[in-house]
Z-matrix of the N, CA and C atoms (Angstrom, degrees):
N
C 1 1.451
C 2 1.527 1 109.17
N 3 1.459 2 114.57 1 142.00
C 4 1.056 3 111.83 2 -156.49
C 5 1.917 4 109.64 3 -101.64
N 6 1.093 5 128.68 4 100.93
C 7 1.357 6 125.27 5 175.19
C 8 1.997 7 138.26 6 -30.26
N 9 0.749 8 96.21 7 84.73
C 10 1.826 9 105.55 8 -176.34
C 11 1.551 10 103.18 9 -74.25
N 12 1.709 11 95.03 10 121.95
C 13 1.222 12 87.04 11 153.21
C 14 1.312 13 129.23 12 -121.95
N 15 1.599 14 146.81 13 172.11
C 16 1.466 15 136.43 14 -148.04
C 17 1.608 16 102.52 15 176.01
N 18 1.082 17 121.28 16 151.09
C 19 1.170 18 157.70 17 156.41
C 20 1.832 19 123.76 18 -72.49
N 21 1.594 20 103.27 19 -6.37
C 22 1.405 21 113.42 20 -177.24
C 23 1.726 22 114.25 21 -103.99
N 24 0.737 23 102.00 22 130.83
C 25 1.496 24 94.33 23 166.40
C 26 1.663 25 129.68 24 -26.28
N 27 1.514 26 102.38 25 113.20
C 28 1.699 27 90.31 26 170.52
C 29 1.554 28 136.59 27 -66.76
N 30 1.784 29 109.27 28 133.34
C 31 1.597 30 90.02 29 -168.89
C 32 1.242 31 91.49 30 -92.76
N 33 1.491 32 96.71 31 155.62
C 34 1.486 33 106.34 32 -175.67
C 35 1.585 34 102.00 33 -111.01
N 36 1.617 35 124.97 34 131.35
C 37 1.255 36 150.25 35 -129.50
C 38 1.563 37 84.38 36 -123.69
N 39 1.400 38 105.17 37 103.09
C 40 1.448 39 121.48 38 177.40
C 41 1.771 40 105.90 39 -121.34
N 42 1.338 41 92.08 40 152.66
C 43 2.026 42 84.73 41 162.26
C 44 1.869 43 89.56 42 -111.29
N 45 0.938 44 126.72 43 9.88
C 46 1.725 45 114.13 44 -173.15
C 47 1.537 46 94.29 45 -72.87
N 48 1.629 47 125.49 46 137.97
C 49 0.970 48 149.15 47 -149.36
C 50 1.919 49 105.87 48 -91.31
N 51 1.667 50 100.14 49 -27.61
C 52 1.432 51 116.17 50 -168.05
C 53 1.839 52 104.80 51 -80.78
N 54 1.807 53 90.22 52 -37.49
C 55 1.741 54 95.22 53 174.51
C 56 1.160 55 109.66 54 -58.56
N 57 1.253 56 125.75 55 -56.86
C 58 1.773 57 130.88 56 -163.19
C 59 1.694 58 90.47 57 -66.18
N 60 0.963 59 119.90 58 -76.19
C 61 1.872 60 120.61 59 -172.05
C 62 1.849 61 102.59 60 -41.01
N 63 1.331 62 141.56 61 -21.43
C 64 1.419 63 140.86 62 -174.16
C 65 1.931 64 90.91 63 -101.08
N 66 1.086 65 122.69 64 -58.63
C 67 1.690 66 123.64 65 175.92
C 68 1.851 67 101.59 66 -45.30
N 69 1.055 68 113.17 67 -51.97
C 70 1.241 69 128.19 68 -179.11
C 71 1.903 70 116.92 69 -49.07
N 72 0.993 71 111.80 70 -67.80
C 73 1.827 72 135.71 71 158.82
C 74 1.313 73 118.91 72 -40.37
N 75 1.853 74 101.81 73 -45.16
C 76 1.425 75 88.80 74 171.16
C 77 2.002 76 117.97 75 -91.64
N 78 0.848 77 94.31 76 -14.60
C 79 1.324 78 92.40 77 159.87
C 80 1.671 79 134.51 78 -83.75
N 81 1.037 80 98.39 79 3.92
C 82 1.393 81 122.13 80 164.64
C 83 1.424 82 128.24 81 -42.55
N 84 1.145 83 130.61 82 111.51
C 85 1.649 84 132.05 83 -159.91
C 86 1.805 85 131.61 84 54.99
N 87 1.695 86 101.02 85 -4.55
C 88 1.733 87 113.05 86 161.50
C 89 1.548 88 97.48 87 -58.40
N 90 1.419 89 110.73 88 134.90
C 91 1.594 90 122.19 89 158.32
C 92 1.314 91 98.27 90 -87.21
N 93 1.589 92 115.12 91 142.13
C 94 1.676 93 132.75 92 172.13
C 95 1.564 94 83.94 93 -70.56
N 96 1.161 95 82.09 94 174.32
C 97 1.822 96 111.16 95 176.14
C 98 1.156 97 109.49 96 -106.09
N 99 1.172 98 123.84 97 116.52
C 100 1.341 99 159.44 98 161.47
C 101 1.757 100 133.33 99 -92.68
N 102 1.384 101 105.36 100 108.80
C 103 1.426 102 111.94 101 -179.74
C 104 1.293 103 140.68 102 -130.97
N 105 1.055 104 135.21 103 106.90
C 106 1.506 105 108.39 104 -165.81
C 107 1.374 106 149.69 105 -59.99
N 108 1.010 107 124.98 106 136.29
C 109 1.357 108 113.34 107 -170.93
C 110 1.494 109 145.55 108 -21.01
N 111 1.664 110 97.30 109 -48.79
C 112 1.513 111 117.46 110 171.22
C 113 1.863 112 101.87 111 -61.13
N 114 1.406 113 101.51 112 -37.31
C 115 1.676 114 96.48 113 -151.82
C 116 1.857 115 90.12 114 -77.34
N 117 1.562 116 130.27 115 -42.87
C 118 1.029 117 93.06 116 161.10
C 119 1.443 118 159.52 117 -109.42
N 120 1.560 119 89.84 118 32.01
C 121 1.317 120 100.62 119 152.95
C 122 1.915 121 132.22 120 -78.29
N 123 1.301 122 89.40 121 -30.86
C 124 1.727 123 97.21 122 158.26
C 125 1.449 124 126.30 123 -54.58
N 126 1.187 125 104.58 124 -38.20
C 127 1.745 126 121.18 125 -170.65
C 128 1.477 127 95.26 126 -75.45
N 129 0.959 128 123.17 127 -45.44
C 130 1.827 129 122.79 128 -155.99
C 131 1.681 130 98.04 129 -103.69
N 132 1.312 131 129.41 130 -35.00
C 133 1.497 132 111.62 131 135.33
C 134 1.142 133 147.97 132 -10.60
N 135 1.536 134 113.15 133 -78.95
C 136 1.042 135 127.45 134 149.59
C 137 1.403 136 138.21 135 -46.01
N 138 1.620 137 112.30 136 -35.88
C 139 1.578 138 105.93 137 176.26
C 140 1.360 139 91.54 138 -86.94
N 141 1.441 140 146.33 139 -24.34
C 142 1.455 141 120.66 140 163.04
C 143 1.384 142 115.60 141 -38.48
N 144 1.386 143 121.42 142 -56.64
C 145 1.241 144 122.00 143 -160.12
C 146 1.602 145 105.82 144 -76.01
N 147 0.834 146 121.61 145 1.01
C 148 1.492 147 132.31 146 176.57
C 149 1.549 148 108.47 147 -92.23
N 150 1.295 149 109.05 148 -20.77
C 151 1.598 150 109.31 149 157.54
C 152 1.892 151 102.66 150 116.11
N 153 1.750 152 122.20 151 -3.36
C 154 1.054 153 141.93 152 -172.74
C 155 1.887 154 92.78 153 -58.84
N 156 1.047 155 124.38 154 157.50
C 157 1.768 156 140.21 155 124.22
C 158 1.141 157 133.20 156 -33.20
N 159 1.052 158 125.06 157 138.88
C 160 1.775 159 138.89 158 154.32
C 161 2.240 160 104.38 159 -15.68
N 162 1.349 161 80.24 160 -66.18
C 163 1.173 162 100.23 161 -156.52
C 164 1.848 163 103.95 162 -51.13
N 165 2.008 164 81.50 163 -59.28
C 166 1.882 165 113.86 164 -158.72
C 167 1.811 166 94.04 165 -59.33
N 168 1.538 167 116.14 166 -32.04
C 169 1.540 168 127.90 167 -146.53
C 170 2.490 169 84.66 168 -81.84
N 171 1.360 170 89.70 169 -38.84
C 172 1.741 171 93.42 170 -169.18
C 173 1.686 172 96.58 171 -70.93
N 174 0.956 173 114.85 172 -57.24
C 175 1.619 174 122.74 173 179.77
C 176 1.757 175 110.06 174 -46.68
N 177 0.916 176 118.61 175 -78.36
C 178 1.441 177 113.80 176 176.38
C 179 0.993 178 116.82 177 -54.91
N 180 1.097 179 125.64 178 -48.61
C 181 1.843 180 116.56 179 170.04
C 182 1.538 181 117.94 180 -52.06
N 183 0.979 182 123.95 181 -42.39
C 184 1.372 183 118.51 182 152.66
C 185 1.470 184 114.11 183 -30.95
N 186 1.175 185 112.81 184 -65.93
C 187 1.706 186 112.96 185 -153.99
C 188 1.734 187 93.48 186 -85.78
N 189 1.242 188 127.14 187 0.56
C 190 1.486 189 115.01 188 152.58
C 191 0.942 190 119.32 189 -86.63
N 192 1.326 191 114.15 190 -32.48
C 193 1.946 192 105.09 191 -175.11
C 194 1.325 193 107.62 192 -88.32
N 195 1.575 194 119.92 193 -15.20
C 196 1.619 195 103.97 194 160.11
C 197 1.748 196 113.57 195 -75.43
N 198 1.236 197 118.55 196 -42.65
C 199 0.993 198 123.46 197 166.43
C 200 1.430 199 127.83 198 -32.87
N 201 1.545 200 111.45 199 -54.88
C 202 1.764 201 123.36 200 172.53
C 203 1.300 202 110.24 201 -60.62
N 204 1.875 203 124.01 202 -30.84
C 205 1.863 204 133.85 203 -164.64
C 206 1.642 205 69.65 204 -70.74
N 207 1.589 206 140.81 205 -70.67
C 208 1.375 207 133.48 206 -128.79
C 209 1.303 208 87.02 207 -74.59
N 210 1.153 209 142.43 208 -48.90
C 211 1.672 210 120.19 209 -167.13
C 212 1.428 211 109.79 210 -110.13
N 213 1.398 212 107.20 211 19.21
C 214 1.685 213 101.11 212 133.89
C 215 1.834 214 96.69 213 77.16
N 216 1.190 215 110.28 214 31.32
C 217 1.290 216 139.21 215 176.88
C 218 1.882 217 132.13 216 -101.20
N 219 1.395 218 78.54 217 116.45
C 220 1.930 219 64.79 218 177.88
C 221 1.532 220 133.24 219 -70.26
N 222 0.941 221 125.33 220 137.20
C 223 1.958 222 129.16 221 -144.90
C 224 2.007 223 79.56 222 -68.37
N 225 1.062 224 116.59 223 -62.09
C 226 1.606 225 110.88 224 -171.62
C 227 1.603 226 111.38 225 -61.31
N 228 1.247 227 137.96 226 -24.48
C 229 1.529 228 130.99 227 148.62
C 230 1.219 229 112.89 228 -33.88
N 231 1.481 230 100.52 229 -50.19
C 232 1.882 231 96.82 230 -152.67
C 233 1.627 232 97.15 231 -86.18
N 234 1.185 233 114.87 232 -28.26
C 235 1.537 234 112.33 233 177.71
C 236 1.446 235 126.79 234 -66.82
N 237 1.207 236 111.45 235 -22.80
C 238 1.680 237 143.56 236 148.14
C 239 1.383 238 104.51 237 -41.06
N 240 1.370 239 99.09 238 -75.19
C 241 1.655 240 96.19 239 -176.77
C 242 1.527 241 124.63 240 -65.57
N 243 1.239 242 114.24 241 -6.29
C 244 1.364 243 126.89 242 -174.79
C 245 1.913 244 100.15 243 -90.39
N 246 0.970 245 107.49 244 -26.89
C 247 1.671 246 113.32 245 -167.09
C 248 1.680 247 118.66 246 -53.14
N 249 1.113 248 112.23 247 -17.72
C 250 1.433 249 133.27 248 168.31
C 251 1.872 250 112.68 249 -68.84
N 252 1.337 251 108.77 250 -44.08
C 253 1.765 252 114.29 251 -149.93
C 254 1.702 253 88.03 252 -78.45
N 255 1.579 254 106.79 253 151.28
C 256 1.420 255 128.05 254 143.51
C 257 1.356 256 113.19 255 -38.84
N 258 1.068 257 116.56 256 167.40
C 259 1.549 258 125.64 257 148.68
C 260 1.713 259 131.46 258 -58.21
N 261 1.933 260 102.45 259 -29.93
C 262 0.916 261 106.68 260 -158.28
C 263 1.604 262 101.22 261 -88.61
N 264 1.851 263 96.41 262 -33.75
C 265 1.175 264 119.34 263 -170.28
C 266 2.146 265 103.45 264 -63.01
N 267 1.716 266 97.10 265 -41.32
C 268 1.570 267 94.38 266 172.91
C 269 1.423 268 117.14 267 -63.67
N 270 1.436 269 129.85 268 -21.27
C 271 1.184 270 124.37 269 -147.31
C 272 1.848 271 86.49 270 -96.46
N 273 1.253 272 122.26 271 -34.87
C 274 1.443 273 127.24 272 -178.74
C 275 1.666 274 102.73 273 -63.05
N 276 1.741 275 124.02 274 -57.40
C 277 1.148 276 108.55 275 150.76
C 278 1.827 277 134.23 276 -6.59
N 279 1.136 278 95.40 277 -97.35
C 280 1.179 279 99.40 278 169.01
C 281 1.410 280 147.38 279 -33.37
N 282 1.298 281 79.01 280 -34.19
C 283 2.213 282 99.73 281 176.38
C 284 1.622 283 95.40 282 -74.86
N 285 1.547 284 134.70 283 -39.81
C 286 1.290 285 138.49 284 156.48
C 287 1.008 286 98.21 285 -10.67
N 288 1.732 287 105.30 286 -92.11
C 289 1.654 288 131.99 287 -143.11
C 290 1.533 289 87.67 288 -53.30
N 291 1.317 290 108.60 289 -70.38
C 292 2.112 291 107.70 290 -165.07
C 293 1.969 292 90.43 291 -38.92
N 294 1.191 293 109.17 292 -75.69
C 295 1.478 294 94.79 293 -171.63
C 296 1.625 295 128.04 294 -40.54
N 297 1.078 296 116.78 295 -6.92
C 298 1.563 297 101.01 296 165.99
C 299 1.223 298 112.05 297 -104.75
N 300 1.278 299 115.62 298 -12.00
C 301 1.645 300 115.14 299 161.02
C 302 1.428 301 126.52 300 -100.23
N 303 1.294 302 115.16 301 36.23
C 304 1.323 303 138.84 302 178.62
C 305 1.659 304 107.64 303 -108.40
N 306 1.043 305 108.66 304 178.34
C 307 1.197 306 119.85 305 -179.92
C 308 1.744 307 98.15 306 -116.57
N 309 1.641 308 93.75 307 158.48
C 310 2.078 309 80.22 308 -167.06
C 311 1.214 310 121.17 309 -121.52
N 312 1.510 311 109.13 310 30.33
C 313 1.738 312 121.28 311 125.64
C 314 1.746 313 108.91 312 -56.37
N 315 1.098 314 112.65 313 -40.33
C 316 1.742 315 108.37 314 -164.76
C 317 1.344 316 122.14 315 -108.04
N 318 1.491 317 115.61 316 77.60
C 319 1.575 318 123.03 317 -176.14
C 320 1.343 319 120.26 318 -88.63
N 321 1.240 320 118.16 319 170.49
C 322 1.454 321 125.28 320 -166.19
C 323 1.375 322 95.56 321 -130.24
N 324 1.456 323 132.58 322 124.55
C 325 1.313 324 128.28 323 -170.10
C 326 2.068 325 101.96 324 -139.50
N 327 1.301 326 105.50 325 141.20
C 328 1.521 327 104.89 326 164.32
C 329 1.451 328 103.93 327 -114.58
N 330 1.568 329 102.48 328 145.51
C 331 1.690 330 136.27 329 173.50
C 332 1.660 331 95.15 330 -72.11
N 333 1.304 332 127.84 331 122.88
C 334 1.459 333 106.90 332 133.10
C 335 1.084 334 106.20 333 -153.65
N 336 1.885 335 89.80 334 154.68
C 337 1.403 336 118.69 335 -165.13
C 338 1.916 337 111.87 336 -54.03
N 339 1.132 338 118.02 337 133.80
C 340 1.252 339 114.17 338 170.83
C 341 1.768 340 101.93 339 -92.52
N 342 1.326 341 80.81 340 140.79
C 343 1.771 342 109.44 341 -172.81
C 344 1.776 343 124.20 342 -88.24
N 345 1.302 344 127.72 343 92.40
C 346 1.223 345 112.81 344 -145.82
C 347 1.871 346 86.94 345 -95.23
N 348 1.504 347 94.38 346 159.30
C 349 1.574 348 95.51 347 159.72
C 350 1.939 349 112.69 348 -95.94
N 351 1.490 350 103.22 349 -176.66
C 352 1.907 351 98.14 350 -167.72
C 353 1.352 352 80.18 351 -80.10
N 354 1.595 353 146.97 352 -37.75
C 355 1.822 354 118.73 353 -169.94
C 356 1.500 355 107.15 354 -98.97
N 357 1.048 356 105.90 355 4.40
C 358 1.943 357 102.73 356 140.59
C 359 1.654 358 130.23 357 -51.26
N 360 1.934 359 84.49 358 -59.72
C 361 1.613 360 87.35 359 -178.19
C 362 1.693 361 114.60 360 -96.18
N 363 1.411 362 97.23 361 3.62
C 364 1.836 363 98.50 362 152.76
C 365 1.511 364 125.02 363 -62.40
N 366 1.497 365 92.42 364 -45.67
C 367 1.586 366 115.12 365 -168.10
C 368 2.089 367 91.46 366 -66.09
N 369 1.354 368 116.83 367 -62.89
C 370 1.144 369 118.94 368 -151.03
C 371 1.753 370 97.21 369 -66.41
N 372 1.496 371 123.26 370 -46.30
C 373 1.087 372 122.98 371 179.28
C 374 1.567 373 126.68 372 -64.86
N 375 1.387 374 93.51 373 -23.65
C 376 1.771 375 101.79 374 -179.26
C 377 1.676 376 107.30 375 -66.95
């Protein structure tokens, strides 16, 4: 069996009849996510060409094209507007979006290196 890993809650795999009927209720009147074909093949296109993974290119494209359904956005607008960013600069994007749809015990944060100049580290070493 093959190990998944995720950021989502684990479902826990019951045969009790009361779990499935309570999993069931609360999912009650949520619409699945729905996309069209073209749109995500555009999305995961594009984050290929942005230099993303198989994997990284399916994952984020997801959370843009749900992202674009919530503000009611067309997936090729926003990919437009994206056509400018780095990789690194998209990947910080993104850590955004998950963070406002996170809960805020659970943040998503990037490290980066600060960049010194040589009379920086004159100044700091002197």
């Amino acid at each position: 069996m093959e190990t998944t890993y995720s950021n989502l809650p684990q479902e826990v795999q019951s045969s009790d009849s009361a779990t499935k009927s309570l999993k069931y209720f609360n999912q009650y009147g949520e619409k699945g996510l729905e996309f069209r074909a073209e749109d995500v093949d555009a999305t995961i296109g594009f984050l290929k060409g942005k230099g993303f993974g198989e994997q990284a290119a399916v994952v984020t494209g997801v959370i843009l094209l749900k992202q674009a359904k919530i503000d009611n956005v067309p997936v090729y607008e926003l990919l437009d507007s994206l056509e400018g960013l780095e990789s690194l600069q998209l990947s910080s994007l993104v850590g955004n979006i998950l963070n406002e749809n996170r809960y805020p015990t659970s943040l998503l944060g990037f490290r980066i290196q600060k960049v010194r100049s040589a009379e920086q580290e004159r100044i700091i070493l002197a």
